[in-house]
C-alpha positions as CSV (number, residue, x, y, z in Angstrom):
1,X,149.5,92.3,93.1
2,X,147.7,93.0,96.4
3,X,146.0,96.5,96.7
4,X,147.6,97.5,92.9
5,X,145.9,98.6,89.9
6,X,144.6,95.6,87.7
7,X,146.3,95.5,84.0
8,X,143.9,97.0,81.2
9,X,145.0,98.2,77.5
10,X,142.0,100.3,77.7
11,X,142.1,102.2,80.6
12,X,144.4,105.9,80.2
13,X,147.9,105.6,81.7
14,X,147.1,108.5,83.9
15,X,144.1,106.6,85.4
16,X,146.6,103.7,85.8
17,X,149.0,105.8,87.6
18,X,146.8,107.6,89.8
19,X,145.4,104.6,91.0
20,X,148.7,103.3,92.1
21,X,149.1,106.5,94.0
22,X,146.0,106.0,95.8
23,X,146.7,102.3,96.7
24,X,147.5,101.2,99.9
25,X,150.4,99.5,99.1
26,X,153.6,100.2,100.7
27,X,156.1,99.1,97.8
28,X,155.6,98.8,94.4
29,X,158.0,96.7,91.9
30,X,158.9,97.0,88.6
31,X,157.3,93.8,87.5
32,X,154.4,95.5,89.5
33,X,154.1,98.1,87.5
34,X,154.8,96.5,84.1
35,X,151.9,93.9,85.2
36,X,149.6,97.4,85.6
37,X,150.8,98.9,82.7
38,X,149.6,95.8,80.4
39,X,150.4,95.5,76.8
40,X,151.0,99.1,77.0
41,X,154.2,98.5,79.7
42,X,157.2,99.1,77.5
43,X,155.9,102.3,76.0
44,X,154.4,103.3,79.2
45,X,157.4,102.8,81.3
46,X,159.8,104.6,78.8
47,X,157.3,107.4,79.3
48,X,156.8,107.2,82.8
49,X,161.3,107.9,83.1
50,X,161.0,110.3,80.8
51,X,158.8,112.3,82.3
52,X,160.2,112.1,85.7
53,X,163.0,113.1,84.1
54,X,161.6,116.5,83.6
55,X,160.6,116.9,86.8
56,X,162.0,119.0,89.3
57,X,164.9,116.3,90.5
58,X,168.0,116.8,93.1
59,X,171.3,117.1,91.6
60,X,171.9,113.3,90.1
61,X,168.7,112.5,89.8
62,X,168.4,112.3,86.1
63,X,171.3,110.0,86.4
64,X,169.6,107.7,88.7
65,X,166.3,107.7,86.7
66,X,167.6,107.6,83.1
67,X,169.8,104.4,83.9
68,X,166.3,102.1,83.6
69,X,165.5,104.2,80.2
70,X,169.2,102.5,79.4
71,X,167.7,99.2,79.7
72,X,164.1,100.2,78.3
73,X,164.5,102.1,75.5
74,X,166.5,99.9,72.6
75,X,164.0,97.2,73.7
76,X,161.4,99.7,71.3
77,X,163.7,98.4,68.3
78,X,163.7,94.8,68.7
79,X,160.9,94.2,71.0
80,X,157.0,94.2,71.3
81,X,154.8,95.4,73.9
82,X,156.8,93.8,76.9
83,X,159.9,94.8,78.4
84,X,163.0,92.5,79.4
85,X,164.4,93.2,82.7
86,X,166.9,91.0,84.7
87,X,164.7,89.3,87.5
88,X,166.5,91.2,90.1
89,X,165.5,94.3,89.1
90,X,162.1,93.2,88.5
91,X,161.3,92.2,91.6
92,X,162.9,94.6,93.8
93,X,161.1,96.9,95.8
94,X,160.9,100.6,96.1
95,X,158.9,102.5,99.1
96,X,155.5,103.9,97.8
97,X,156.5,106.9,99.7
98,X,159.2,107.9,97.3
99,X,157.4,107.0,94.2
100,X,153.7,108.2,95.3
101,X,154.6,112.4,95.0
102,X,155.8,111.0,92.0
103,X,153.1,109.9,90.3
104,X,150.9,112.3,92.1
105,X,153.1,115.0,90.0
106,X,152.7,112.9,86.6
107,X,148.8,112.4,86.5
108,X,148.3,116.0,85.7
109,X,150.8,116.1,82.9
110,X,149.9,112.8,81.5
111,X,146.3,113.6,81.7
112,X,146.9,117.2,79.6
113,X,149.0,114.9,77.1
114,X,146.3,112.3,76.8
115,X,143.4,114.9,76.2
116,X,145.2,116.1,73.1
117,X,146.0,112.4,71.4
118,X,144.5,109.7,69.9
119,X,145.0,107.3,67.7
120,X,146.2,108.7,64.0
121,X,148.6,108.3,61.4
122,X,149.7,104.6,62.6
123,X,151.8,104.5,59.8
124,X,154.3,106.1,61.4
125,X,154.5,104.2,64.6
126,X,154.6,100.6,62.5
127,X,158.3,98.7,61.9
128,X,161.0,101.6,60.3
129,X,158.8,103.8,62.8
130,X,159.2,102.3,65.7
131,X,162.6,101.4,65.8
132,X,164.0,105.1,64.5
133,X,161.9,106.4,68.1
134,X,163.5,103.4,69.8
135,X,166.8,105.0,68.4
136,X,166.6,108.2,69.2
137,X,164.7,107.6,73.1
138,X,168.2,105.5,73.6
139,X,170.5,108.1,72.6
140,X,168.6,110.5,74.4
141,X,168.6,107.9,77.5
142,X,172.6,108.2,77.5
143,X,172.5,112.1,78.0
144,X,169.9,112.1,80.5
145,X,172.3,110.4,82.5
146,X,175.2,112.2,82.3
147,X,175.6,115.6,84.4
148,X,174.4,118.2,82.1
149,X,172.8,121.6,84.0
150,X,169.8,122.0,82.7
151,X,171.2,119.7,79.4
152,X,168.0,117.3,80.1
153,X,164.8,119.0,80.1
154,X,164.1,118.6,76.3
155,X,165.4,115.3,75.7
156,X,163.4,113.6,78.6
157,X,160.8,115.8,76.7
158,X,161.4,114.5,73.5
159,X,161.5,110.8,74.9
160,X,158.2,111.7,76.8
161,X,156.5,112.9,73.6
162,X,157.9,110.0,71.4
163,X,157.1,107.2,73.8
164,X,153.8,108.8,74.2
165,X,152.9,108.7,71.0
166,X,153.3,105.0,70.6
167,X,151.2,104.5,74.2
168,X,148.3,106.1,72.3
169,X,149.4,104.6,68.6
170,X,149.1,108.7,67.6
171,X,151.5,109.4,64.8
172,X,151.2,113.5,64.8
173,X,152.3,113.1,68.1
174,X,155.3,111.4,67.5
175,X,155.4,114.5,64.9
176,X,156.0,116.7,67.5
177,X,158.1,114.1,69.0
178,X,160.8,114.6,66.1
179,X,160.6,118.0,66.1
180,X,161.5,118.3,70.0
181,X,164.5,115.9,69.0
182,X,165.6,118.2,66.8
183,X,165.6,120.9,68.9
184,X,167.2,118.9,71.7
185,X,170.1,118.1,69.6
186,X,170.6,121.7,68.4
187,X,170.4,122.7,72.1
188,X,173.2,120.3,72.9
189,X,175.7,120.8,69.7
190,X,175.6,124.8,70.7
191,X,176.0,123.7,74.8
192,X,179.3,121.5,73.2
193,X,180.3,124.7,71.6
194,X,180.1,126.8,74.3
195,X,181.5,124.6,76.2
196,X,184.6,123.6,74.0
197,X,185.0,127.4,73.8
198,X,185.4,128.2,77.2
199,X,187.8,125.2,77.8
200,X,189.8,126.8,74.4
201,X,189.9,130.2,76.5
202,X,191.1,128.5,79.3
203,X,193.9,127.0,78.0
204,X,195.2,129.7,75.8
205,X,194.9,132.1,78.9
206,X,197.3,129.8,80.9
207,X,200.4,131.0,81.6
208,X,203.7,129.3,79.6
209,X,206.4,128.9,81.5
């Protein structure tokens, strides 16, 4: 992998990232980045969607960057540390000058997240655990890609958190992780409501001929 960051289960993700950032490379792949990631990459790459998830994204660009969480994140159930994806899609290329601002924008936030984890409560993160997070980052993965204003901030925050909190085996993390599913879903049921409410309003106001 020819100017990219060599793989290490030690070093931070944000180091990780940053150093792709500052590489000379011109493209980067997803196998790439899994090989950079290391034992880590499954985790690492459900957080790295998530959080560009949050991020400031055109219209459709949640869709776009959810659909690899699609793929990535029931792998947390059934798989270890590596991820499955199609050969294709592992080696295809995408310009470093899309992904760069990127990461650039991730380093910070990943580097605030790291400063307050560490490895605790494993407990939690081991078998039932793991797969319940693998749950709930899939079922969060399908709304991010549906077209919800504003719908996706705390889900891609709740997958963030929870796929963080395997990255650094920290099980208060994935604590907070639950709670911000929580919320997500009680943001989401009283969205459906006001929506369905609206649409009832809308109906009974048309005219009958």
């Amino acid at each position: 992998m020819c100017g990219m960051a060599s793989a290490s289960d030690d070093r931070p993700l944000s180091v990780i990232l940053e150093e792709l950032a500052q590489s000379g490379a011109k493209t980067v792949t997803l196998g790439e980045l899994s090989e950079a990631l290391g034992g880590r990459a499954l985790a690492s790459l459900v957080l790295v969607f998530g959080l560009a998830c949050i991020l400031p994204l055109p219209p459709g660009g949640t869709t776009i960057i959810g659909l690899p969480l699609l793929l990535l994140a029931p792998q947390l159930m059934l798989r270890g540390a590596g991820p499955w994806t199609p050969a294709r899609m592992r080696a295809r290329g995408v310009s470093m000058t899309k992904v760069r601002p990127v990461f650039v924008r991730m380093v910070p936030w990943l580097q605030r997240m790291e400063a307050v984890s560490r490895p605790r409560l494993g407990v939690l993160l081991d078998g039932v655990g793991r797969r319940l997070i693998g749950l709930i980052c899939t079922l969060f993965a399908v709304v991010l890609i549906l077209p919800i204003p504003l719908g996706n901030m705390l889900p891609a925050a709740a997958v963030s958190v929870l796929s963080l909190a395997l990255v650094q085996r920290d099980g208060l993390v994935a604590l907070v992780g639950y709670a911000l599913s929580a919320a997500s879903v009680g943001v989401l049921v009283l969205a459906a409501n006001i929506v369905a409410g609206v649409a009832r309003q809308a109906i009974l106001a048309l005219p009958i001929s």
